[in-house]
N, C-alpha and C positions, 0 to 999 in steps of 0.2 A: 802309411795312410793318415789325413789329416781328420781329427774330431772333427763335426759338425754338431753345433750348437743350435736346437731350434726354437729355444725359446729365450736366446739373448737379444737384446735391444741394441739400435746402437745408439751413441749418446748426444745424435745429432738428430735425432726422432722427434717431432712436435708434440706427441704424446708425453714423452718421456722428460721433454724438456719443462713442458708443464708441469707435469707432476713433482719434478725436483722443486720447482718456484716454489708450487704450496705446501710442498713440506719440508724446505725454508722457512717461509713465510708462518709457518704452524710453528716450527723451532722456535723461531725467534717471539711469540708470543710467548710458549714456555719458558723461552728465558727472561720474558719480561716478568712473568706470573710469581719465578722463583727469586728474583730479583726483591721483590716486593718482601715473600714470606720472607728473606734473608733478613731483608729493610727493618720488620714488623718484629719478628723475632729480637733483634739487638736490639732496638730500643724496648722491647718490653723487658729484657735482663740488665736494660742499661750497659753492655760491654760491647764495646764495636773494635776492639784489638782482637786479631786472628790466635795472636801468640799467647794468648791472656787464657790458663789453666781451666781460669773461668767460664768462656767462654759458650755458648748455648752449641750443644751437642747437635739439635735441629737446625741453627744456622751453620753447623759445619757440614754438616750432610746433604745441605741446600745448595751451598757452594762449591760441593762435591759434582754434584749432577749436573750443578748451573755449568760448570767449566768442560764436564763431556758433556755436553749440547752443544756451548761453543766448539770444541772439536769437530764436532761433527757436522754443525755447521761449514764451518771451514771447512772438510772433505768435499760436502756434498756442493759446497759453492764453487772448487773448484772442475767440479764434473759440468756442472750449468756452461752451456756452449755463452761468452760474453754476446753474441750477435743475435740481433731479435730473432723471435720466431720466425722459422723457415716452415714453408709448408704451401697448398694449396688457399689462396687467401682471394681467389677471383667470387666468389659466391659473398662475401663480404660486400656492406655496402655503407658509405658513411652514415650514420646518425642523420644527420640536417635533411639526406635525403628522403632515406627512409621512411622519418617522421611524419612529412606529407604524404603518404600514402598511408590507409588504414591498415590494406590485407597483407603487408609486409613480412610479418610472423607467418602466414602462409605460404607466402610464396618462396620464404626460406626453406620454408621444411620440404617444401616440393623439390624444389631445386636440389637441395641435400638428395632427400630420397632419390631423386631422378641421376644423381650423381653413383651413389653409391650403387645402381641398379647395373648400372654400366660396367660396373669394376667388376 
């Protein structure tokens, strides 16, 4: 008999797809954040050689974590499906139109709700 899984995702999910983006998107700020301390750190010791005895303890442990976030990155980028978002996108409506109308925000959330009431 085979497991069933009931709270696996699959990786083609809109939800899920989302979520992987911002927490890419969050990654790669952290790596910019560490990037920086690295930056800040060697020039306030003056030594920007990795190999060098010298070296700041805190820019080697920066560069530690900077490089598993890049990893990680890298995993999690290749889960991200490359094809836009898939999903339910007819309750959508361009901007230009939308705009001329005031009650717009309302009648999204009605439509939503009246969507979801269905399901």
């Amino acid at each position: 008999m085979h497991r069933v899984f009931h709270f696996s995702t699959q990786l083609n999910d809109l939800r899920t797809t989302m979520k992987l983006r911002a927490l890419v998107a969050d990654l790669h700020s952290q790596v910019h954040f560490l990037d920086q301390g690295i930056h800040d750190e060697e020039h306030r010791m003056g030594i920007f050689d990795v190999t060098n005895v010298a070296y700041p303890i805190l820019a080697r442990t920066l560069r530690a974590r900077r490089d598993n976030l890049l990893t990680t990155i890298r995993v999690l980028e290749g889960r991200v499906p490359e094809a836009p978002l898939e999903g339910p996108t007819d309750h959508l409506e361009p901007m230009s139109r939308s705009a001329d109308r005031p009650n717009v925000a309302v009648e999204r959330v009605e439509r939503l709700t009246h969507t979801t009431k269905r399901c």
